[in-house]
C-alpha positions as CSV (number, residue, x, y, z in Angstrom):
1,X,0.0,0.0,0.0
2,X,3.1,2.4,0.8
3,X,4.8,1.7,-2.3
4,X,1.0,2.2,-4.7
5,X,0.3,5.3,-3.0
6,X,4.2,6.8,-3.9
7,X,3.7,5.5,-7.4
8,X,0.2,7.3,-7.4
9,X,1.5,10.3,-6.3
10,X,4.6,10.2,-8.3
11,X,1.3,10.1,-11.5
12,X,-0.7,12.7,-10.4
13,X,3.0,14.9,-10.1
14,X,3.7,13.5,-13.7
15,X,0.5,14.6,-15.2
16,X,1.1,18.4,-14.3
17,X,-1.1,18.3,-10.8
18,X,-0.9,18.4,-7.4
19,X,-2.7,15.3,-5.6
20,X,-4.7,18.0,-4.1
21,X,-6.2,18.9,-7.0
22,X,-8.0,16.0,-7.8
23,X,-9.8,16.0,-4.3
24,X,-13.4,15.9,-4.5
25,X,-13.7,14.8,-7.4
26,X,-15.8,11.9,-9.3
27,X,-11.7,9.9,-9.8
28,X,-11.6,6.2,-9.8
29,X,-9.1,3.9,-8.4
30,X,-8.4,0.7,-9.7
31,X,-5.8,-1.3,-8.6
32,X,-4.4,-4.8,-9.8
33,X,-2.8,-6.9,-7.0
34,X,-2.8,-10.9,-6.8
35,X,-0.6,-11.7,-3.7
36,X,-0.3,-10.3,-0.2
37,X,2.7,-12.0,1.6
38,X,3.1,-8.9,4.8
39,X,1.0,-11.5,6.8
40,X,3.1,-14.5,6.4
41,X,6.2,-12.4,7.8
42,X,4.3,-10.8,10.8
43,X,3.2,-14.3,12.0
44,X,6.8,-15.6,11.3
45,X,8.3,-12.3,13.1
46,X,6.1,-12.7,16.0
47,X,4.2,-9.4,15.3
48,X,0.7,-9.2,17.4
49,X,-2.4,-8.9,15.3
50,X,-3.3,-4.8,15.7
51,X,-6.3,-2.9,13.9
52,X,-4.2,-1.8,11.1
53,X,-3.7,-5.3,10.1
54,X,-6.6,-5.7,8.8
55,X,-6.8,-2.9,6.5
56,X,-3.0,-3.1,6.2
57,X,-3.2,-6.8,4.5
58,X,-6.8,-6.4,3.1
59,X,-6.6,-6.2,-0.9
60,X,-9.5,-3.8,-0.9
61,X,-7.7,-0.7,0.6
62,X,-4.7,-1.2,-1.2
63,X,-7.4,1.4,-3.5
64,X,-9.7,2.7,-1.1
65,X,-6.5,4.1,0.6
66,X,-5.8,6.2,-2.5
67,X,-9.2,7.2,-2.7
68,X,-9.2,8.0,1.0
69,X,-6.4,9.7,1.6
70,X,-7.0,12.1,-1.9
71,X,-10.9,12.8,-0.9
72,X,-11.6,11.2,-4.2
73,X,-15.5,9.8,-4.8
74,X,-15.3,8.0,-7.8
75,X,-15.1,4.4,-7.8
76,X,-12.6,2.3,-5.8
77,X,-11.6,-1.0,-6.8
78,X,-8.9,-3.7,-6.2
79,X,-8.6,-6.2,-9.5
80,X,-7.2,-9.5,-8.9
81,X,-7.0,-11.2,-11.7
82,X,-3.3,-12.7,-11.2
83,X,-0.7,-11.4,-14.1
84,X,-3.6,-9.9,-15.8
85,X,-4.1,-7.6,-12.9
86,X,-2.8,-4.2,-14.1
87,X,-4.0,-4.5,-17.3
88,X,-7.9,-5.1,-16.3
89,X,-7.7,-2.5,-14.1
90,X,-6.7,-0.1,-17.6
91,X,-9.3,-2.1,-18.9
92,X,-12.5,-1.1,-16.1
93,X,-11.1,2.5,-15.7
94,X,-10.9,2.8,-19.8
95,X,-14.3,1.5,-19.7
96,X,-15.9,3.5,-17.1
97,X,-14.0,6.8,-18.9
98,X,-15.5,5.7,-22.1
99,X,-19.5,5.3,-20.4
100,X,-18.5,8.5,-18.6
101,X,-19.4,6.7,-15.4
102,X,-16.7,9.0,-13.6
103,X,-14.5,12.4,-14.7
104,X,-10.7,10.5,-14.5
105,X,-9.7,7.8,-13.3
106,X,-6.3,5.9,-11.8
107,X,-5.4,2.5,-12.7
108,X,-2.1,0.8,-12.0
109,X,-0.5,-1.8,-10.0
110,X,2.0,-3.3,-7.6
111,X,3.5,-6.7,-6.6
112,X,5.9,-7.4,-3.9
113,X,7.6,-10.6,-3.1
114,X,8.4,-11.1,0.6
115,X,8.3,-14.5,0.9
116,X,9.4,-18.2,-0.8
117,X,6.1,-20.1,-0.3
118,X,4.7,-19.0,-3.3
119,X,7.8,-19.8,-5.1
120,X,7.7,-23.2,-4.4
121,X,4.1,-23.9,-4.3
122,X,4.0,-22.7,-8.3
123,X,7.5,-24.8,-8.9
124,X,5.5,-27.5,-8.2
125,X,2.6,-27.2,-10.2
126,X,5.3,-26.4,-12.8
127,X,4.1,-23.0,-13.2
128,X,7.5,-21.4,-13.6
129,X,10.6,-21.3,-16.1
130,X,13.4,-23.8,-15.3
131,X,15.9,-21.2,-16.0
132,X,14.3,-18.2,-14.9
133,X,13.7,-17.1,-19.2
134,X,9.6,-15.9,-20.3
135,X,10.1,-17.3,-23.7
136,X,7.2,-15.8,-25.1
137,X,6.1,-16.9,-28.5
138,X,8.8,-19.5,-28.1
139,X,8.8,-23.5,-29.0
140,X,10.7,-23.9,-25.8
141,X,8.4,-21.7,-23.5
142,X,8.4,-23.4,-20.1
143,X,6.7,-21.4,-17.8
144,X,6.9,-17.9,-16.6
145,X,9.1,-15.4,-14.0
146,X,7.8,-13.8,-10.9
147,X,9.1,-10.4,-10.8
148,X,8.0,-6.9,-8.7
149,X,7.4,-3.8,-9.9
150,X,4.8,-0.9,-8.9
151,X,2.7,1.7,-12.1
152,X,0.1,3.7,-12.5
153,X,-1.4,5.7,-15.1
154,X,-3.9,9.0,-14.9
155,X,-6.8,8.6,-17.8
156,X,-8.9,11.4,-18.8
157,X,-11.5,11.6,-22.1
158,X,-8.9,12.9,-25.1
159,X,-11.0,16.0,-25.2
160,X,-11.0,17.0,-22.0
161,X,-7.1,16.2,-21.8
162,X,-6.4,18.5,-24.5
163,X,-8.8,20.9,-23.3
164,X,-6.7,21.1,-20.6
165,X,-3.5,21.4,-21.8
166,X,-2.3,18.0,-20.4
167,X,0.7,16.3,-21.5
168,X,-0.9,12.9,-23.6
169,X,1.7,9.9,-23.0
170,X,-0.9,7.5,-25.6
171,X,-4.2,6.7,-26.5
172,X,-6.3,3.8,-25.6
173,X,-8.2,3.2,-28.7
174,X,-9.8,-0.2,-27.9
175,X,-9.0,-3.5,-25.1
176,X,-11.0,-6.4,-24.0
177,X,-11.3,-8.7,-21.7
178,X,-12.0,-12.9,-21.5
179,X,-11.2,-15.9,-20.0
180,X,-10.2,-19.1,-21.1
181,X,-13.0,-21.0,-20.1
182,X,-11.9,-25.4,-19.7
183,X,-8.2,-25.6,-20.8
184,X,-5.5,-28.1,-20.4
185,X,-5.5,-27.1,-16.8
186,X,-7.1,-24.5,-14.0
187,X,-4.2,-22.3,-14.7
188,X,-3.0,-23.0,-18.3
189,X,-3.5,-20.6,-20.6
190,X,-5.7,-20.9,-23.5
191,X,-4.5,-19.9,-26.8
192,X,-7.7,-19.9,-28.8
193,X,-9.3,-17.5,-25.8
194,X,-6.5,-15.5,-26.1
195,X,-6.4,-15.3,-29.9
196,X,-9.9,-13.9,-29.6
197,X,-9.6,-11.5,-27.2
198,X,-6.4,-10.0,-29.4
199,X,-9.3,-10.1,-31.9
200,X,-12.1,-8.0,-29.7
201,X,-9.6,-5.2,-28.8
202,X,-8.6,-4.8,-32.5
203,X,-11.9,-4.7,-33.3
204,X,-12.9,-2.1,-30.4
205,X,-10.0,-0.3,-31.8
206,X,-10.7,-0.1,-35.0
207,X,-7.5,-1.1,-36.1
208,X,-6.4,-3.9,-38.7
209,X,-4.1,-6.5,-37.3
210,X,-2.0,-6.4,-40.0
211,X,-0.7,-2.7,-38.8
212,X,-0.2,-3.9,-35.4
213,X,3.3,-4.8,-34.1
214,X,4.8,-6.5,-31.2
215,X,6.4,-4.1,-28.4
């Protein structure tokens, strides 16, 4: 929670405003985040239970802190979806900016790793690379890396950005969301599923495939 609220503030900074500025108004939060492992090393430290571990290990203020502590009203959402976290919470705040359910919105992410248990429960299920490699797109794709890392993003409608005067990083012109429904396993990916939903956002987009390269 520490860390997302720096990397939110660091945004708001980025985006030519104070994080005062945005209080009171309709601003969502939505923040991806699959794994909490703080609890694990307070039990193993000996740390008593106290009030603020509940909202301190609770995946639901890692957002409603931001909205909190900014006095924003829109929306306020954790996403869990596990590596596709981040990306559907661009996805819902894109969304909501598009139905004009609120005026901006925040979507980002963080991961830390504190502990080994979840290491060596996905080993097991043979979940990750032998030698530590993604080989995406790759004949000899294994599995895939763990890593940490902490973004966020500020999303406005393009015409009220330029309105503004903002700085515009990109454009979200179209993205989708699925799931794989019965594959080889609960947590193997399916490549047809994901071959459509490639599909959907090109076709939310607007754009042709064939102009679309891989970054």
């Amino acid at each position: 929670q520490r860390i997302f609220m720096e990397t939110v503030w660091k945004t708001i900074e980025d985006a030519g405003y104070k994080p005062s500025d945005l209080a009171g108004t309709k601003t969502a939060v939505f923040a991806g985040v699959a794994t909490t492992d703080y609890a694990e090393r307070l039990d193993e430290n000996g740390v008593s239970v106290q009030a603020q571990t509940a909202t301190g290990l609770n995946h639901c203020i890692l957002a409603n802190r931001i909205s909190y502590q900014l006095n924003l009203t829109g929306p306020s959402e954790p996403i869990d979806t596990a590596c596709s976290s981040s990306l559907v919470a661009l996805h819902r705040a894109a969304e909501g900016i598009q139905r004009g359910d609120f005026e901006m919105a925040i979507a980002g992410g963080v991961h830390i790793m504190t502990s080994p248990t979840l290491f060596i429960a996905f080993d097991k299920a043979g979940m990750l690379s032998k030698d530590g490699k993604c080989k995406t797109f790759d004949k000899s794709a294994d599995g895939y890396v763990r890593s940490e890392g902490a973004a966020a993003v500020l999303l406005k409608p393009l015409s009220k950005a330029q309105a503004d005067g903002d700085h515009i990083y990109g454009l979200i012109k179209g993205s989708a969301v699925n799931h794989g429904g019965r594959a080889n396993s609960l947590t193997a990916p399916n490549p047809n599923a994901q071959a459509d939903l490639l599909t959907e956002a090109w076709r939310k987009a607007g754009v042709s495939p064939a102009t679309a390269g891989y970054m």
